[in-house]
Steps between C-alpha positions, in 0.01 A plus 500: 500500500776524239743861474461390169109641472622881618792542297407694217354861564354724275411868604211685498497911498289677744482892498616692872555880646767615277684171510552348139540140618264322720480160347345176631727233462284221413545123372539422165138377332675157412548389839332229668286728742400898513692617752641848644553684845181491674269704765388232731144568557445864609799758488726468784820733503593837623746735389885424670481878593166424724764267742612576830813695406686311841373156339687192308285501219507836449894444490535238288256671260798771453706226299192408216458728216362547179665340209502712149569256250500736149650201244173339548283785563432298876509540865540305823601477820862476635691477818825544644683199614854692515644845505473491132343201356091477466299135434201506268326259276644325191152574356544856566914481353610220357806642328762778475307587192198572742668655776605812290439818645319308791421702787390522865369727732487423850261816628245437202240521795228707596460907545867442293467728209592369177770745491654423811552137430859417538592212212784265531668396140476092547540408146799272577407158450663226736324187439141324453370140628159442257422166726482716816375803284732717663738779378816729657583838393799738640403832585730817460560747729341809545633846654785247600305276673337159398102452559566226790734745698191742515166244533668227634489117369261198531619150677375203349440246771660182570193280528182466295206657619219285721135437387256744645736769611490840496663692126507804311583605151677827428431643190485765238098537364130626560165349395507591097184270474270791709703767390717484177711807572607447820896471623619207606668599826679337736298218689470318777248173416445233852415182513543143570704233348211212362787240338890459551501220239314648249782363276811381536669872577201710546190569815175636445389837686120685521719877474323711225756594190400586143736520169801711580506335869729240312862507677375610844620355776305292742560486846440300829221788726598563873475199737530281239850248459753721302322817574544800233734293317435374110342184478412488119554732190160560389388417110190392397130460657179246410163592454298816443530845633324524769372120570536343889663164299816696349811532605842591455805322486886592523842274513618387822807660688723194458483463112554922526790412763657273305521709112618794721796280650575489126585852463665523826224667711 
């Protein structure tokens, strides 16, 4: 399938607990196919705070957070590949006019008053790559130190991931289908890679996401080849909510690999 069907957005607005923007970022009506972020048959995610606190996932989780983005009235997910620099979507910011007062908090999670969340100022806009639908912000400091010096960063592997291994998506959201105002904390979705050539830079995984998912990473689960590294930059999904034949999909590590080694990272 062609990057060329999921590269418009257009965003839907969805009401939440005291947060003004939960939007679902969606596909554009003129594209070839309707498709979004999608639950794979029934629910299947917990919240990142329900982890072992001694566990990898539960670690890496520490280095996703919830992306504000206020020029377009949108949100997604982001995560920290450096001290200070974060990857998300090009869907999600596709320019320095988009990334203006962008935002990211790293402990949006649960039993995490909204008070309490602690908000990074990421608005600085390094570069974008609309082929591999994948964008790079710069984060400032805060209190004098910068968000990767206090959650940590994520690795992206070396390899592509293998067929029928073990994955997880981190991510920022809740199901707003069942329950429009919920808050989309931080998650932790499992599940197995289905298709490592889905296209020519992306693989296929069965992990539930929904709109605002868009920018998480996704990594390889324990025991499997490159485990609790990334092995794709999660995107887009195929189907309907909630259907055993949908999917989701993400880029692979090496086209992320190689656009980072553009920037120096």
């Amino acid at each position: 399938m062609s990057m060329k069907l999921v590269r418009a957005f257009l965003v839907v607005g969805l009401t939440g607990c005291g947060v003004a923007e939960l939007p679902e970022d969606v596909p554009n009506a003129d594209t070839a196919s309707v498709e979004s972020p999608v639950i794979v048959g029934s629910v299947n995610w917990t919240a990142a705070t329900s982890l072992s606190s001694t566990s990898t996932e539960r670690a890496r989780s520490k280095a996703v957070g919830y992306l504000s983005i206020p020029a377009v009235g949108s949100r997604c997910t982001a995560w920290l590949v450096g001290t200070d620099k974060v990857v998300t979507n090009n869907h999600c910011i596709g320019s320095s006019a988009d990334a203006v007062g962008a935002k990211v908090s790293f402990n949006y999670e649960d039993g995490v008053a909204s008070t309490s969340r602690i908000w990074y100022d990421c608005s600085t806009f390094v570069k974008t790559w609309s082929a591999e639908d994948m964008t790079v912000l710069t984060c400032k400091a805060l209190n004098g130190y910068l968000p990767g010096q206090v959650y940590g960063k994520l690795t992206v592997a070396s390899t592509n991931a293998v067929n029928s291994s073990a994955m997880y998506v981190l991510h920022q959201n809740c199901d707003y289908n069942a329950t429009p105002s919920c808050v989309p904390n931080k998650k932790y979705s499992p599940g197995t890679v289905l298709n490592t050539n889905w296209s020519s830079n992306e693989l296929s995984y069965n992990a539930d996401t929904l709109g605002g998912s868009s920018g998480s990473p996704v990594l390889a689960g324990a025991g499997a080849a490159n485990a609790h590294l990334v092995i794709g930059l999660h995107h887009v999904g195929v189907g309907s909510n909630y259907s055993s034949s949908a999917y989701n999909t993400g880029v692979e590590a090496s086209a992320i690999r190689a656009r980072l080694a553009e920037i120096g990272l």
